[in-house]
PATI-545118 format. One record per atom (N, C-alpha, C, O): residue in one letter; x, y, z. Coordinates in pm, whole numbers, plus 50000, padded with zeros to 5 digits. Example, Ala and Ser with C-alpha at 12.3 -4.5 7.8 and 13.67 -1.06 7.14 Angstrom:
<rs>
a513194943150780;a512304955050780;a513204967050780;a514244966850846;s512854977550708;s513674989450714;s512905000350787;s513415011450804;
</rs>
This chain:
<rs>
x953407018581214;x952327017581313;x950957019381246;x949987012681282;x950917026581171;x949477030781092;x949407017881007;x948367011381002;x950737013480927;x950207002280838;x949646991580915;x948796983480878;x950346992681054;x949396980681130;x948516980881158;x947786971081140;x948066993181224;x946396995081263;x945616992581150;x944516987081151;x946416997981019;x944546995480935;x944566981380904;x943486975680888;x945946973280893;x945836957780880;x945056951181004;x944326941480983;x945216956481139;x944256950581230;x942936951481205;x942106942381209;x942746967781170;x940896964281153;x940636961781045;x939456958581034;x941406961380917;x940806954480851;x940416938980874;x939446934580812;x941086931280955;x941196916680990;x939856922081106;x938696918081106;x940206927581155;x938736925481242;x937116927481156;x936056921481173;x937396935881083;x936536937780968;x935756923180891;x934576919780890;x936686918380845;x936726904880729;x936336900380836;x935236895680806;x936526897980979;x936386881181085;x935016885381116;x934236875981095;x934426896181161;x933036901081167;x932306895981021;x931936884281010;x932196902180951;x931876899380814;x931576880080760;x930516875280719;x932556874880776;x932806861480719;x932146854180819;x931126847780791;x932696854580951;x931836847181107;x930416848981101;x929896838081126;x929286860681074;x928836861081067;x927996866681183;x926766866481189;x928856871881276;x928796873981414;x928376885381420;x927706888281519;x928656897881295;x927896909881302;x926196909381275;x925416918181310;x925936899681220;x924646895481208;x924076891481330;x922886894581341;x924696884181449;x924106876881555;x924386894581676;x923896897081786;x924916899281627;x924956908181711;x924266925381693;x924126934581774;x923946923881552;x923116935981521;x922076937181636;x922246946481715;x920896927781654;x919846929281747;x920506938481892;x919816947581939;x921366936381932;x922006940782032;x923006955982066;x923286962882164;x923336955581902;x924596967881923;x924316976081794;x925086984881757;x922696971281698;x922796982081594;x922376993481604;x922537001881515;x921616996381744;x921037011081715;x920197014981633;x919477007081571;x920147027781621;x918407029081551;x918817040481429;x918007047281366;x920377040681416;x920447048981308;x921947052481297;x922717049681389;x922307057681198;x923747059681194;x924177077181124;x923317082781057;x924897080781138;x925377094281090;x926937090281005;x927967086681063;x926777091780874;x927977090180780;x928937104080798;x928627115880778;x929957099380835;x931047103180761;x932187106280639;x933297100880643;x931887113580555;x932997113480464;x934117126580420;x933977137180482;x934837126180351;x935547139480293;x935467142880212;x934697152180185;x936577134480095;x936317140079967;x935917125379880;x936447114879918;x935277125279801;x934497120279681;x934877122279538;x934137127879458;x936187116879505;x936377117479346;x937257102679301;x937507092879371;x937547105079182;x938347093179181;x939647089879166;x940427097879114;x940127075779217;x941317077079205;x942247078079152;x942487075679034;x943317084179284;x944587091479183;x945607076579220;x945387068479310;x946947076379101;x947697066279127;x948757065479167;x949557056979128;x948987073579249;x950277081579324;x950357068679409;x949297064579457;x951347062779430;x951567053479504;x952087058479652;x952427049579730;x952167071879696;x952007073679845;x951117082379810;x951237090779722;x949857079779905;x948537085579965;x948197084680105;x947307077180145;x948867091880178;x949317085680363;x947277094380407;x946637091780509;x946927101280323;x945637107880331;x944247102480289;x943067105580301;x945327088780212;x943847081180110;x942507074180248;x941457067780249;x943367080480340;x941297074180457;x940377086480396;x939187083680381;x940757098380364;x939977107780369;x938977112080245;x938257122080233;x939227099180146;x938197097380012;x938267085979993;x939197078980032;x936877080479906;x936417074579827;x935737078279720;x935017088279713;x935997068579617;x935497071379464;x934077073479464;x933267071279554;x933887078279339;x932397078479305;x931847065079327;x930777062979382;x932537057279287;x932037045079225;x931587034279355;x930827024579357;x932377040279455;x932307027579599;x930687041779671;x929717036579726;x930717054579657;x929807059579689;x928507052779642;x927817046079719;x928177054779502;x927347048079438;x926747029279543;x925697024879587;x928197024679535;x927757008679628;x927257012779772;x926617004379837;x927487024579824;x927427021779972;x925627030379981;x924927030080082;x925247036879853;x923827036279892;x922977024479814;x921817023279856;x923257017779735;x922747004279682;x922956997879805;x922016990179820;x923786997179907;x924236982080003;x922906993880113;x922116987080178;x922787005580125;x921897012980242;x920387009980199;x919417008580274;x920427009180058;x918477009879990;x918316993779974;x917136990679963;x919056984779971;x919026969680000;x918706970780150;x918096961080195;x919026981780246;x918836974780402;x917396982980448;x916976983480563;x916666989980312;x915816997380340;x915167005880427;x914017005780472;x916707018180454;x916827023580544;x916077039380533;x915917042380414;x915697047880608;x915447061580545;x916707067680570;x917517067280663;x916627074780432;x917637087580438;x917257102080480;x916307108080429;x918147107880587;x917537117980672;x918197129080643;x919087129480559;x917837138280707;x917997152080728;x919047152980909;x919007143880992;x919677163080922;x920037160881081;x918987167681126;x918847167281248;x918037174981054;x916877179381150;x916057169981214;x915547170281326;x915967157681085;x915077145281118;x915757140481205;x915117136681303;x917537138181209;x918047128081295;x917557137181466;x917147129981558;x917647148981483;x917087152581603;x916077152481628;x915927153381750;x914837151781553;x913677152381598;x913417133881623;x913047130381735;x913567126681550;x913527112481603;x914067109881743;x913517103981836;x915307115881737;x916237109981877;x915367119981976;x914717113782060;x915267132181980;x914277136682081;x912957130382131;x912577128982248;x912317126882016;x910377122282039;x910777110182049;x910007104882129;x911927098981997;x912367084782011;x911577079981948;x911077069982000;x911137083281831;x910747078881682;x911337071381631;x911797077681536;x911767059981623;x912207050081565;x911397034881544;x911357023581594;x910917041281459;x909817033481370;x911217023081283;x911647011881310;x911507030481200;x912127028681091;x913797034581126;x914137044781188;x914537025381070;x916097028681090;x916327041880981;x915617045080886;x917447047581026;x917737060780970;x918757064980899;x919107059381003;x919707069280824;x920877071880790;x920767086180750;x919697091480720;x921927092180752;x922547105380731;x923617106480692;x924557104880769;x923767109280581;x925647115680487;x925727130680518;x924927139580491;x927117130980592;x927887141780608;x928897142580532;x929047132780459;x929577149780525;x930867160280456;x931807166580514;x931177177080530;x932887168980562;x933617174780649;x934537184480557;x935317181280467;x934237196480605;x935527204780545;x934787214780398;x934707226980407;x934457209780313;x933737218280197;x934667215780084;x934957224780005;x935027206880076;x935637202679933;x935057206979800;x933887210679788;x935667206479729;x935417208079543;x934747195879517;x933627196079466;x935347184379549;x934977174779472;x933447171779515;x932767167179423;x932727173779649;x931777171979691;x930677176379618;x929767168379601;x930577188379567;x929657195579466;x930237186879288;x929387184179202;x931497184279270;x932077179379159;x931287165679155;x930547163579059;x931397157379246;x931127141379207;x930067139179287;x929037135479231;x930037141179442;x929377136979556;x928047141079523;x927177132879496;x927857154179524;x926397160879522;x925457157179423;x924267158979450;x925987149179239;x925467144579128;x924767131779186;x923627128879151;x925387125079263;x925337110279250;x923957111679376;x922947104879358;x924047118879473;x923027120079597;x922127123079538;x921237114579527;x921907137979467;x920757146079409;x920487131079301;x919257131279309;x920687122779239;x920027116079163;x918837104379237;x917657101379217;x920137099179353;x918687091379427;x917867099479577;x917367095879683;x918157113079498;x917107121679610;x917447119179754;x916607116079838;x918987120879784;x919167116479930;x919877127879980;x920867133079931;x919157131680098;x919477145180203;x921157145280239;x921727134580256;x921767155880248;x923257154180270;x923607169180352;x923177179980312;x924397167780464;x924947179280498;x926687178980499;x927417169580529;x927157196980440;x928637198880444;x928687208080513;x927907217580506;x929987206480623;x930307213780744;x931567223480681;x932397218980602;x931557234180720;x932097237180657;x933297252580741;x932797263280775;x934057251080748;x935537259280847;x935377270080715;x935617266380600;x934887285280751;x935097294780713;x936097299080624;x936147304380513;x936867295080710;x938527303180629;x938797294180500;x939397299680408;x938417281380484;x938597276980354;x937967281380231;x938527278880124;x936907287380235;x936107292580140;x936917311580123;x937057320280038;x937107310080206;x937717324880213;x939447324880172;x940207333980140;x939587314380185;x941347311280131;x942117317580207;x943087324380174;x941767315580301;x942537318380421;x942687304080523;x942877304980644;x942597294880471;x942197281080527;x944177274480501;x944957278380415;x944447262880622;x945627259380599;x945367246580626;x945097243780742;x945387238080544;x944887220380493;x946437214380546;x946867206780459;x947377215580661;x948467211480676;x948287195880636;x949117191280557;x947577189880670;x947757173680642;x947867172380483;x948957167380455;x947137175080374;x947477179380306;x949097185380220;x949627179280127;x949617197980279;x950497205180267;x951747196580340;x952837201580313;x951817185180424;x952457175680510;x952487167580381;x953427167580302;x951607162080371;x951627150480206;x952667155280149;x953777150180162;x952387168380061;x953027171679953;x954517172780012;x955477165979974;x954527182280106;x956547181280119;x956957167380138;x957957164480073;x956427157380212;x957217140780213;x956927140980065;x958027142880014;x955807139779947;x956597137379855;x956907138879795;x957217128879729;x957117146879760;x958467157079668;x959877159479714;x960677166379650;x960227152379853;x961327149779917;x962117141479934;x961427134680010;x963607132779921;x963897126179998;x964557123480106;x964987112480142;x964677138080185;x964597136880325;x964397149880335;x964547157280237;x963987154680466;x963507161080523;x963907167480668;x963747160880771;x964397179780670;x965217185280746;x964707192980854;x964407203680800;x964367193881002;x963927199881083;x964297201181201;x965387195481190;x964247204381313;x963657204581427;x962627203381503;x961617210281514;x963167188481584;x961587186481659;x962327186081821;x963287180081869;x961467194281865;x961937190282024;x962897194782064;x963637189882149;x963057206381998;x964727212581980;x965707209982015;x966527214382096;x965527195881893;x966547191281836;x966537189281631;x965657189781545;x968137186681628;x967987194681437;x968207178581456;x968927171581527;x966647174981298;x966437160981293;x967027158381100;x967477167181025;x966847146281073;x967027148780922;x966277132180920;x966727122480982;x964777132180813;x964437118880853;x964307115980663;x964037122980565;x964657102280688;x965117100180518;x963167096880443;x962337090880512;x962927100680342;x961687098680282;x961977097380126;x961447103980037;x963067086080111;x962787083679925;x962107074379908;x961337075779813;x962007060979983;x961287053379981;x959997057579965;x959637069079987;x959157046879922;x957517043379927;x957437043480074;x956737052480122;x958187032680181;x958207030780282;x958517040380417;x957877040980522;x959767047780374;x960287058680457;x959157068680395;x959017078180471;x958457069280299;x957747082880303;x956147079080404;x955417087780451;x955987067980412;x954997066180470;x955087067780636;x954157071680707;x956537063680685;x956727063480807;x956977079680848;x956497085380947;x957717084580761;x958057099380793;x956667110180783;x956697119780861;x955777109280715;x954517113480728;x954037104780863;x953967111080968;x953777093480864;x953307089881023;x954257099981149;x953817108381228;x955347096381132;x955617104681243;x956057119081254;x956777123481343;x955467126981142;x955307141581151;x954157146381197;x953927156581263;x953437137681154;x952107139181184;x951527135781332;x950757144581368;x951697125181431;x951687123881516;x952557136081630;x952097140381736;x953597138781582;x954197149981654;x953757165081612;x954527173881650;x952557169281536;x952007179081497;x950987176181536;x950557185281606;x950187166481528;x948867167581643;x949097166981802;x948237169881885;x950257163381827;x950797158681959;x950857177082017;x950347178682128;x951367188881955;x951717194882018;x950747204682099;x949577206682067;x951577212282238;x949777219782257;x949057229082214;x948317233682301;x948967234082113;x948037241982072;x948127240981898;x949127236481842;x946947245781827;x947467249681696;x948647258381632;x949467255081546;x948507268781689;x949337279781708;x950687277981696;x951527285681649;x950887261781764;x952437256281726;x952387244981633;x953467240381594;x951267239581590;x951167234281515;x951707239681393;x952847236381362;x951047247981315;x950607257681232;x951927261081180;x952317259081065;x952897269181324;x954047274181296;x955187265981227;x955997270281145;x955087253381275;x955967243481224;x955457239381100;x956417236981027;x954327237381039;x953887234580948;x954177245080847;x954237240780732;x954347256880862;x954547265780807;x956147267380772;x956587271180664;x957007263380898;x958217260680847;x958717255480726;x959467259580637;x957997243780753;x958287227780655;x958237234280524;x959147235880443;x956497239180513;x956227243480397;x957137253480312;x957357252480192;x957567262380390;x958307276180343;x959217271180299;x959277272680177;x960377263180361;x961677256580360;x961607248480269;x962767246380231;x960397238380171;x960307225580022;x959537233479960;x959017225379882;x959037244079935;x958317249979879;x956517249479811;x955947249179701;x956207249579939;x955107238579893;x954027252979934;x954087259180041;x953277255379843;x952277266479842;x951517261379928;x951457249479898;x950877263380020;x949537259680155;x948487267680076;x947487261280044;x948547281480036;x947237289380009;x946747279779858;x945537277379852;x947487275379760;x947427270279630;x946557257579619;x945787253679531;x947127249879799;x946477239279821;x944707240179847;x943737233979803;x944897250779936;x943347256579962;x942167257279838;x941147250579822;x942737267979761;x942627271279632;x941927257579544;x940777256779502;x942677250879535;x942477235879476;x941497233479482;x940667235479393;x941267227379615;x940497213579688;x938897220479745;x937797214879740;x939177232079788;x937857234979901;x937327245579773;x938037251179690;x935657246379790;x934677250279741;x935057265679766;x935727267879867;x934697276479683;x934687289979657;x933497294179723;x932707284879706;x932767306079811;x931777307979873;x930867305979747;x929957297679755;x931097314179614;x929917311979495;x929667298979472;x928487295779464;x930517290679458;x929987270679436;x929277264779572;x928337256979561;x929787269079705;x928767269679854;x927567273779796;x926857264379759;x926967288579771;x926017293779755;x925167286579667;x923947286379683;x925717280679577;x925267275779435;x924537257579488;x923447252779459;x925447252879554;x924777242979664;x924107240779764;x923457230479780;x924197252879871;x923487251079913;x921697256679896;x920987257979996;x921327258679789;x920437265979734;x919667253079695;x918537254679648;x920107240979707;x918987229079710;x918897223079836;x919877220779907;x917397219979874;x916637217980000;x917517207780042;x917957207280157;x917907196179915;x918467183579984;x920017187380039;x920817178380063;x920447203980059;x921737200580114;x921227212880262;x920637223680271;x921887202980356;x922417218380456;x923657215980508;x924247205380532;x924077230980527;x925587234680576;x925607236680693;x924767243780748;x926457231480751;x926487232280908;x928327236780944;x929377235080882;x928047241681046;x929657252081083;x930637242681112;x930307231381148;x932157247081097;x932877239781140;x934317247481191;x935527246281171;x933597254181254;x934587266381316;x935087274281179;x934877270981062;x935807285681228;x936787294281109;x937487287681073;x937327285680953;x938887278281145;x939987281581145;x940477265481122;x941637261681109;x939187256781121;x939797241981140;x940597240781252;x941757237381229;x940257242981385;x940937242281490;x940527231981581;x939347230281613;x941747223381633;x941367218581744;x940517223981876;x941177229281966;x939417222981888;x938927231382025;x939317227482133;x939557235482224;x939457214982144;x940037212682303;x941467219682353;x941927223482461;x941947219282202;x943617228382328;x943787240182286;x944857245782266;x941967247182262;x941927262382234;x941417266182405;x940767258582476;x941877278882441;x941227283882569;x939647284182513;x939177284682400;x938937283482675;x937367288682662;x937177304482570;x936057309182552;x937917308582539;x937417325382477;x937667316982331;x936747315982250;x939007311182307;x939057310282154;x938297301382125;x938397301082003;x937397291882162;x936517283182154;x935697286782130;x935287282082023;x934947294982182;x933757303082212;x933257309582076;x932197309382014;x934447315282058;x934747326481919;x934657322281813;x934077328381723;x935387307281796;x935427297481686;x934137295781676;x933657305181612;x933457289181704;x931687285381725;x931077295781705;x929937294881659;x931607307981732;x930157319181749;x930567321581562;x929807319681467;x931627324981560;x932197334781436;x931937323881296;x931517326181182;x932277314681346;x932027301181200;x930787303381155;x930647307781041;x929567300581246;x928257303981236;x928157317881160;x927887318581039;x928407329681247;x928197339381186;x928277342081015;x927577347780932;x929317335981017;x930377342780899;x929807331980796;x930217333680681;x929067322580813;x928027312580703;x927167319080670;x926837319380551;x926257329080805;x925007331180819;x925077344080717;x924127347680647;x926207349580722;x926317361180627;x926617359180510;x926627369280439;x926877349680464;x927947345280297;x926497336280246;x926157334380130;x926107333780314;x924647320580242;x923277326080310;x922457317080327;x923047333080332;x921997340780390;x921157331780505;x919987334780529;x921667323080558;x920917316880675;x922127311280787;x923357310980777;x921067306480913;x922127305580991;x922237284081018;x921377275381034;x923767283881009;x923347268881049;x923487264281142;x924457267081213;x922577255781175;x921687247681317;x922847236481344;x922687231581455;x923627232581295;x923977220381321;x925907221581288;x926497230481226;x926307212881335;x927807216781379;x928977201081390;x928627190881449;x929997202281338;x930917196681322;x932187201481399;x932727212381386;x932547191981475;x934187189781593;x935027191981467;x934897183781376;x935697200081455;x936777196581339;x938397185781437;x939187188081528;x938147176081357;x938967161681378;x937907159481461;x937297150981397;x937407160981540;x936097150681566;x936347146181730;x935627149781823;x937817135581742;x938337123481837;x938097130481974;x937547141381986;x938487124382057;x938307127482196;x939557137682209;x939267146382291;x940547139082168;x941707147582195;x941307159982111;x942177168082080;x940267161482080;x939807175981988;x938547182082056;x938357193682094;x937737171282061;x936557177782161;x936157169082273;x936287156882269;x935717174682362;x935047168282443;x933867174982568;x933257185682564;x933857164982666;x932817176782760;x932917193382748;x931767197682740;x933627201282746;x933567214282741;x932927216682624;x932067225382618;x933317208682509;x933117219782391;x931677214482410;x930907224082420;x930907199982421;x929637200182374;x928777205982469;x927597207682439;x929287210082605;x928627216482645;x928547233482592;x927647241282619;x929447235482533;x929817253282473;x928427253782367;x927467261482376;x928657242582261;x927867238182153;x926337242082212;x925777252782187;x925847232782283;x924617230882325;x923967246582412;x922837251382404;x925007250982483;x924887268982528;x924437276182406;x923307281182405;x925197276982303;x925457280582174;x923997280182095;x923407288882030;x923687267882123;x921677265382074;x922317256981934;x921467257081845;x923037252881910;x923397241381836;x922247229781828;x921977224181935;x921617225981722;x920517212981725;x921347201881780;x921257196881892;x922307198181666;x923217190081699;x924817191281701;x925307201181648;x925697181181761;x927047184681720;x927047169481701;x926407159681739;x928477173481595;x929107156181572;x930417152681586;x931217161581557;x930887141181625;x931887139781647;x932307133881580;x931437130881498;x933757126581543;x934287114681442;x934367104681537;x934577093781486;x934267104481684;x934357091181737;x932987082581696;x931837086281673;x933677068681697;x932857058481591;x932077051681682;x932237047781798;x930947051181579;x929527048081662;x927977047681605;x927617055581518;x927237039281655;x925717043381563;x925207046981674;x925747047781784;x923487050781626;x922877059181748;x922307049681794;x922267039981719;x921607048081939;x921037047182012;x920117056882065;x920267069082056;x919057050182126;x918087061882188;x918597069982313;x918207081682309;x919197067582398;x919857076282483;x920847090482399;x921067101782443;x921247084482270;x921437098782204;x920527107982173;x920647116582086;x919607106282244;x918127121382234;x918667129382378;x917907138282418;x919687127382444;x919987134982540;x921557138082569;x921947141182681;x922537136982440;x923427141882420;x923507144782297;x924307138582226;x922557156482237;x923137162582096;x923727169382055;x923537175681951;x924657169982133;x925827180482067;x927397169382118;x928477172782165;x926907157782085;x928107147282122;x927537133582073;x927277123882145;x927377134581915;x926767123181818;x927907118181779;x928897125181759;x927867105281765;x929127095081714;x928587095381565;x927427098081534;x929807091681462;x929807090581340;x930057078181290;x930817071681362;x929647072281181;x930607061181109;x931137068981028;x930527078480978;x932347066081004;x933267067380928;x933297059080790;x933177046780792;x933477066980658;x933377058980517;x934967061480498;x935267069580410;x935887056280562;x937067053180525;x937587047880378;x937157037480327;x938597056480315;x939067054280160;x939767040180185;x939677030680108;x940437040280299;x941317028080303;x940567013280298;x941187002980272;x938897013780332;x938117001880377;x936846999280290;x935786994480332;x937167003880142;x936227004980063;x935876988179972;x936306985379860;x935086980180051;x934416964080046;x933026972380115;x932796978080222;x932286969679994;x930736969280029;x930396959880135;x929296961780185;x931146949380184;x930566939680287;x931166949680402;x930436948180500;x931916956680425;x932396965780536;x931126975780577;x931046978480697;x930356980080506;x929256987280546;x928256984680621;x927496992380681;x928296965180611;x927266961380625;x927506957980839;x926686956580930;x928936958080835;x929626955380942;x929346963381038;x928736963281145;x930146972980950;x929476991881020;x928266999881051;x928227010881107;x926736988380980;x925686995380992;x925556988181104;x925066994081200;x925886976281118;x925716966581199;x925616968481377;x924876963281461;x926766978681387;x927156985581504;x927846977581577;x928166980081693;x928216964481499;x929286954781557;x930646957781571;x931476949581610;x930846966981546;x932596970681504;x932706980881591;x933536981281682;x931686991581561;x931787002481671;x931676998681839;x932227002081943;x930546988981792;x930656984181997;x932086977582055;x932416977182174;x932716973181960;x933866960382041;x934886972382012;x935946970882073;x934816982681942;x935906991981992;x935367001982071;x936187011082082;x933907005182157;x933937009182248;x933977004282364;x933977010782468;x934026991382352;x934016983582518;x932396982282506;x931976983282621;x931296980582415;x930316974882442;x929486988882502;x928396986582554;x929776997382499;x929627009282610;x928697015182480;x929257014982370;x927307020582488;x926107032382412;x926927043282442;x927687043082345;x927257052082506;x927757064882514;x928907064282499;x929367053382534;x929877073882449;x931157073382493;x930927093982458;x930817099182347;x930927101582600;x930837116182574;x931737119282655;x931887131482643;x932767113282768;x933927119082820;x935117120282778;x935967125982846;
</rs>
C-alpha cells in the first residue's frame, strides 16, 4: 500500500511538473509563502530496506533545493518573520522557512554547515526526552527489528501472529503493517508497550538508538547559540496529543517548553505537533497552543501559506522535503502550491 501511494504521487508529481499546469496554476494556489519540512540531513546509506527513507535527504539534494529557492528569489525567514508578515499581511515578497523535526545529530553534522554558509534562518523543534535519552524513536527501533529478522513473532489483537520478513518485499510490507497498527492504537501508552515488547524480544537497544541519532543538550546549546537558529518545543515525550487527555496535553506543552527554557537559557516561542497529521493534532491542541501564548504552531499537514493564515497560528501547514521525492523539479511543484491544493480539495484552510 505505501509502495503505491508514493508511486501515485510521484506520477502526480511528474504530470504537474511536465503539463506544465503547476505553472498555470501557481497565480491561484501559490500563496505567499511556505514553511519547510525536514528530519534528518546526511548521506546516503545503502541498505536496501529503508521503510524510513521519507524522513531524510542528502546533503547534496539540500544544497539543490536552496539553489532551485534563490533561482525563485525568495526570502528566507525566521518564524518570527513568518508571523509578523502573516499578522500585518506583509507580503511584498514571497517567503520561505526550513524547519527540523525532532533534534537530530545529523542536523548540526551536515544540515546546519550547508545553511550557515548561505546565511539562511532555520528552526529545530525539539521533544525533550531525546536530548535527555530518555526519548523512544519506535519507528526507528520498528526498522531495526524487521531488519535483522526473518519473521517476526507477536500478538496483535490478541491474537499470536507470526509475519514472515526475509524478503526485501515482506520486510517492507511487515514494517507497513506494524506500523499502521501502532499508530492505529489508542493511546501512546499502548503504543510504546508493544513497541517495547518487539524490541525486548529481537534485541534491539531503543535507548542506543536515541543515543545515536538525536543531538546531546551540549551540541543543542552549542547550536543554538547562533542567531540564524531557533529551537522551538516539541513536547517531552514525542507524543501524539490528540489521543493524550486534556491534562497530559497540557503538561506536554507546558513541560517541553519549560524544560528547553532551562537547558538553553531561553524560552521557545514557537512549536511543533509531533507527527503533525490530523490524527495527532487538531482543534483542541491548537487551541491549547495558542492559550499557551505559542507565536506559532505547525503542523505536517501539506500546504503553503495564504493570508488567512494570519488568523490561525498555531495550525500552519508545512511542505514536506520528502527523502523518497528528491527531483529538484518536485520543489518547484511544491512551491507552486499545486500539489498541496488538489490534495486539499482546492480548500486555503484545512484546521479541522
Amino acid at each position: 500500500m505505501y509502495q503505491l501511494k508514493r508511486a501515485i504521487i510521484r506520477s502526480g508529481l511528474e504530470a504537474l511538473y511536465f503539463s506544465g499546469a503547476h505553472r498555470l496554476m501557481e497565480p491561484f494556489v501559490g500563496g505567499v509563502g511556505a514553511i519547510l519540512v525536514l528530519h534528518h540531513v546526511r548521506p546516503a546509506r545503502s541498505d536496501g530496506f529503508q521503510p524510513n527513507r521519507l524522513l531524510e535527504i542528502t546533503p547534496t539534494f539540500l544544497e539543490a533545493v536552496i539553489a532551485r529557492l534563490k533561482a525563485k528569489d525568495v526570502d528566507f525567514v525566521t518564524l518570527d518573520e513568518v508571523r509578523r508578515r502573516l499578522q500585518e499581511q506583509d507580503f511584498r515578497r514571497r517567503f520561505v522557512t526550513f524547519t527540523f523535526d525532532d533534534g537530530y545529530r545529523d542536523n548540526k553534522e551536515w544540515a546546519y554547515p550547508i545553511l550557515k554558509r548561505h546565511g539562511i534562518p532555520f528552526a529545530i523543534y525539539v521533544p525533550t526526552s531525546f536530548p535527555d535519552r530518555l526519548g523512544e524513536l519506535w519507528w526507528a527501533a520498528l526498522e531495526a527489528v524487521v531488519a535483522r529478522n526473518a519473521s517476526i513473532a507477536l500478538t496483535m489483537n490478541g491474537r499470536d501472529c507470526r509475519i514472515e520478513s526475509g524478503t526485501r518485499g515482506e520486510k517492507f510490507a511487515a514494517f507497513e503493517l506494524l506500523y499502521r497498527w501502532l499508530r492505529g492504537m489508542p493511546s501512546d501508552h499502548d503504543m510504546l508497550d508493544a513497541v517495547r515488547d518487539l524490541t525486548t524480544r529481537y534485541g534491539v537497544d531503543v535507548g542506543a538508538i536515541c543515543d545515536e541519532l538525536c543531538m546531546s543538550w551540549e551540541e543543542l546549546s552549542e547550536i543554538a547559540a547562533d542567531p540564524l537558529v531557533t529551537i522551538g518545543a516539541h513536547t517531552v515525550n514525542h507524543v501524539m496529543l490528540a489521543k493524550a487527555c486534556d491534562t497530559v496535553a497540557r503538561s506536554e506543552l507546558r513541560m517541553g517548553r519549560a524544560v528547553l527554557e532551562a537547558a538553553l537559557g531561553r524560552t521557545p516561542h514557537h512549536l511543533a505537533y509531533p507527527y503533525g497529521d490530523a490524527t495527532a493534532a487538531g482543534p483542541r491542541e491548537f487551541a491549547i497552543a495558542a492559550e499557551l501564548g505559542f507565536r506559532t504552531a505547525v503542523t505536517t499537514r501539506p500546504g503553503v501559506l495564504f493570508p488567512e493564515h494570519g488568523t490561525t497560528l498555531t495550525a500552519l501547514p508545512r511542505i514536506s522535503i520528502n527523502g523518497e521525492f528528491q527531483r529538484e523539479r518536485y520543489i518547484d511543484v511544491l512551491l507552486s502550491g499545486a500539489g498541496t491544493a488538489l490534495w486539499n480539495g482546492l480548500r486555503r484552510l484545512r484546521v479541522a
